[in-house]
C-alpha positions in Angstrom: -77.0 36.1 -100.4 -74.5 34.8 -98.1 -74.1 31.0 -97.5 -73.7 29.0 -94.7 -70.5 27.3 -93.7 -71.3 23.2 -94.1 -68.6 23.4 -90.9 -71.4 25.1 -88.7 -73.6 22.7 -89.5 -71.4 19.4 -88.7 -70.8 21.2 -85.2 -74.6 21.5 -84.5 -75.0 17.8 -85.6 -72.7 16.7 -83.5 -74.6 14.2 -80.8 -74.7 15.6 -76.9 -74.3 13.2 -74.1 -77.6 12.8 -72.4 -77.8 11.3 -68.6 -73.9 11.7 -67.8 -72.8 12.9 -64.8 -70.2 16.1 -65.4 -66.6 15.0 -64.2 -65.4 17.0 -61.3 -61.6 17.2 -60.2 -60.5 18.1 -56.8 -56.9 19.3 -55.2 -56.8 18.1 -51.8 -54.5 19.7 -49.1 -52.4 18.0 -46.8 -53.9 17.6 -43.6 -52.1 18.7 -40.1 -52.5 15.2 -38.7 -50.5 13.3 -41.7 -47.5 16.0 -41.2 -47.3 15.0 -37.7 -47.5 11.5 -38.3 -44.7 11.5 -41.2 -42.7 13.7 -38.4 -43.1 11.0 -35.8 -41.9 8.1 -37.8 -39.1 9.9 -39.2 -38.2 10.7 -35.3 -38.5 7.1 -34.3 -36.7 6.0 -37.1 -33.6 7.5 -35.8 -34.4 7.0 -32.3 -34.0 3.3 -33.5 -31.0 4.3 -35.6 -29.1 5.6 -32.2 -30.1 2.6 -29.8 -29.0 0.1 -32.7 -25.1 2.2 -32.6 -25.3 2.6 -29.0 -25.3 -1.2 -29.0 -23.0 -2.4 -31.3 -20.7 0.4 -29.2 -21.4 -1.4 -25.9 -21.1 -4.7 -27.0 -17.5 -3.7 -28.3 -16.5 -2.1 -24.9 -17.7 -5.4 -22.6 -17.3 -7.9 -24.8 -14.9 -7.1 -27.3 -16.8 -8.2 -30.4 -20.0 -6.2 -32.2 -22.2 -9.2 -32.0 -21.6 -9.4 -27.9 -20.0 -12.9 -28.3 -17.3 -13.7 -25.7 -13.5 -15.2 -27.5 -13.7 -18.7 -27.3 -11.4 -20.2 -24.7 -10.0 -23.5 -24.9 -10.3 -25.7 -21.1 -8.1 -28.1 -20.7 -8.5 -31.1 -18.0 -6.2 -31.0 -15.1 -3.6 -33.8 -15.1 -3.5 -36.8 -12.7 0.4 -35.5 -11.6 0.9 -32.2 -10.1 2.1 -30.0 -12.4 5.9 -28.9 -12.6 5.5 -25.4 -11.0 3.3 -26.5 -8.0 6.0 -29.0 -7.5 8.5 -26.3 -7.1 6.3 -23.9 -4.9 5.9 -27.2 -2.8 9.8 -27.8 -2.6 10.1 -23.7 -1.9 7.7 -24.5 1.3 9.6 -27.2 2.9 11.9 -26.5 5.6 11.7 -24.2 8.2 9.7 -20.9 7.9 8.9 -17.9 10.2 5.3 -18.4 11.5 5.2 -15.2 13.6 7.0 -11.6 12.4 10.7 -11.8 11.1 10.6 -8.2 12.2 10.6 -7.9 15.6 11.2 -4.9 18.3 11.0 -5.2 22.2 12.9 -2.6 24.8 16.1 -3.2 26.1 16.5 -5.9 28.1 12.9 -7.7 27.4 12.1 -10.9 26.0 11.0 -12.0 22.3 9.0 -15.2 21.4 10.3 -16.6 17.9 8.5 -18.8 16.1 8.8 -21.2 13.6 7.3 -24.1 11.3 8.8 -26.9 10.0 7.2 -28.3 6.7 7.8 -31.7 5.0 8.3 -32.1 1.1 4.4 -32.5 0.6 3.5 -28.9 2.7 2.7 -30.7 5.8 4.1 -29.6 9.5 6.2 -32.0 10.9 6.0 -32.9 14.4 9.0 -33.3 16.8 11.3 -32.0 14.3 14.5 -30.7 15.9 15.2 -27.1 15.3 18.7 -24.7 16.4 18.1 -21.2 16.9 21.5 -19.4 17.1 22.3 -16.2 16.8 24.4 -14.8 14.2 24.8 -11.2 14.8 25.1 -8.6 17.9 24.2 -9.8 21.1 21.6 -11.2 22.9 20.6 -14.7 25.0 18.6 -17.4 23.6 16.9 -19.8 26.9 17.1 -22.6 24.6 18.9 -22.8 21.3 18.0 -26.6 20.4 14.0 -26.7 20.1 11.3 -30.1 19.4 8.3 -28.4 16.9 4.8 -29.6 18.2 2.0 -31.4 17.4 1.4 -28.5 14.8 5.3 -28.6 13.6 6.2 -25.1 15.4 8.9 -24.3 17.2 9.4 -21.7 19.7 12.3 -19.8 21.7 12.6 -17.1 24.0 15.0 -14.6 23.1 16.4 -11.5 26.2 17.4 -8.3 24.4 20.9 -6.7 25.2 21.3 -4.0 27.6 22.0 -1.5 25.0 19.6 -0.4 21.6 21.5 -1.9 19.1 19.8 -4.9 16.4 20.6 -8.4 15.9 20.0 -11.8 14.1 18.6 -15.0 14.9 18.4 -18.1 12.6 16.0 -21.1 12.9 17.6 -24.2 11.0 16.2 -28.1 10.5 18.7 -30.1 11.9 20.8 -31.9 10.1 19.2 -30.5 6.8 21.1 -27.9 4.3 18.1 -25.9 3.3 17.5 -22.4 3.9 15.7 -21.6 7.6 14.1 -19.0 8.8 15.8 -16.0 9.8 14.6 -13.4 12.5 15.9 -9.5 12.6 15.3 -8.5 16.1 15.8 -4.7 17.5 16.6 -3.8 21.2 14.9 -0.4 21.8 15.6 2.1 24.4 12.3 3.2 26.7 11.3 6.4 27.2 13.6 9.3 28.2 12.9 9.4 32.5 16.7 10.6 33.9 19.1 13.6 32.8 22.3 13.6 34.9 25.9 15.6 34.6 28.2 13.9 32.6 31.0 16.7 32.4 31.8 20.0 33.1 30.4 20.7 35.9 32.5 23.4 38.8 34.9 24.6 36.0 36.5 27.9 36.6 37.1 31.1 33.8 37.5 34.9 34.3 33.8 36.8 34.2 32.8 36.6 30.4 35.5 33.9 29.5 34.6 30.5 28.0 34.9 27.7 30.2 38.0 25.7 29.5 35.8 22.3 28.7 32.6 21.5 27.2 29.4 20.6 29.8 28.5 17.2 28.6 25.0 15.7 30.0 23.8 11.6 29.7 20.1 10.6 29.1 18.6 7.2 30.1 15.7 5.2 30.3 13.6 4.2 33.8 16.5 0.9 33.5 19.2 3.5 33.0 19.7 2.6 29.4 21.2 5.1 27.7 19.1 7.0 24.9 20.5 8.2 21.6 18.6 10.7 19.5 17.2 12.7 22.6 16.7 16.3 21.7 18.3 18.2 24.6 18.1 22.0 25.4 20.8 23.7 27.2 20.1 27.3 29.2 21.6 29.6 31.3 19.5 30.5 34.6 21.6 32.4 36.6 24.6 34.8 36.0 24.4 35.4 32.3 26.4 34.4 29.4 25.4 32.1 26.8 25.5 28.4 25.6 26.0 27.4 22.2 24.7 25.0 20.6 21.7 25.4 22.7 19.6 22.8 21.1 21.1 19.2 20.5 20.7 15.5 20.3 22.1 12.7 22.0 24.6 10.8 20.5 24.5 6.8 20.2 26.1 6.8 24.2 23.1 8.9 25.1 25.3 11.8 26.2 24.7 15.5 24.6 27.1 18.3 24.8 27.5 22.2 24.2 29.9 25.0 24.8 29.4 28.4 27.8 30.8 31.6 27.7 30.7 33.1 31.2 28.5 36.2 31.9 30.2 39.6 33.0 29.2 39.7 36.3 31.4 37.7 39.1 30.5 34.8 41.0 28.9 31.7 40.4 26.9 30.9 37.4 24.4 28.2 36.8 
């Protein structure tokens, strides 16, 4: 007869729980809605991360620093005494200065106002202040040449051109001073071209198809009868043949233009 194992026995005597709940364990899946919401804060995260370098960038560009600070600048309190350059810009303004244009231009024969201000040491016009306008180069007539400034410390002169084109220059001193005045460059223009007559050449003989013996010369002036330099002229034959050469010119500084004709073949006169 077989016996039992005391083992077998111990296991049925074992005590069983009575009244306790079994323990269940459960694996939970991650839900849609917490993967979006890790996604979003990991996207504003570096949202935040680029705004904070785009910042420190523009604060570099506008102010020069990272933390937007502008350099500290030391201000120092003006002085009771005018300083040593404003002094000197003060002594460069004294004397006698151009008020109007020191670059002036009228036709032949007109007439130019000039005008200029005396200043005393401290910047301020002076009043019946003499001033001599004289004229240093080329040619030209001044009404007066000795001229009282104003109440406002400007002096004025009328100024007649030359006949001719042509430039010239007018100074403006202070009396009885040695400074520097003001100086004027004037230019005498010619007016508009109006009159074209003969100046040479004209009734010259040659044998049919010879060239003429002298040049044909023509002169160019204003409605005054100025001449006109730097006229473009044309030269043609009308009648008779031949040609003309050159047949496009200027006018020289006497406002005359030339050229050259070589007969035609046929016989007669040729214009």
């Amino acid at each position: 007869m077989l016996e039992d194992d005391p083992r077998d026995h111990e296991e049925q005597q074992l005590p069983k729980p009575h009244g306790a709940p079994p323990v269940l364990f459960f694996l939970e899946e991650p839900s849609l809605r917490k993967t979006a919401t890790d996604w979003l804060r990991r996207v504003s995260l570096f949202v935040l991360l680029l705004l904070a370098i785009a910042s420190v960038w523009w604060a570099y560009r506008v102010f020069g620093s990272p933390l937007g600070t502008v350099p500290h600048k030391s201000v120092s309190m003006p002085s009771a005494e005018p300083a040593p350059a404003t002094t000197e810009a003060m002594k460069r303004r004294e004397g006698v200065t151009p008020l109007s244009d020191s670059t002036l231009s009228g036709p032949v024969r007109s007439s130019v106002t000039l005008l200029a201000r005396v200043v005393g040491p401290e910047g301020l016009p002076l009043a019946d202040t003499v001033v001599l306008f004289r004229i240093v180069g080329g040619s030209g007539n001044l009404e007066h040449d000795t001229v009282r400034t104003d109440a406002g410390g400007v002096a004025q002169a009328s100024l007649t051109l030359p006949g001719r084109p042509g430039s010239l220059v007018v100074t403006a001193d202070l009396a009885g001073s040695e400074r520097p005045g003001a100086r004027f460059l004037v230019t005498a223009q010619a007016g508009a071209p109006r009159n074209v007559a003969i100046a040479q050449g004209d009734k010259q003989r040659a044998q049919a198809g010879g060239l003429l013996p002298h040049s044909l010369g023509v002169n160019v002036t204003d409605e005054s009868g100025t001449p006109i330099p730097g006229v473009d002229v044309r030269f043609q034959v009308v009648a008779g043949g031949g040609m003309v050469a050159p047949e496009r010119t200027q006018t020289d500084s006497t406002g005359r233009a030339f050229t050259r004709w070589r007969l035609g073949s046929p016989s007669g006169e040729q214009h």
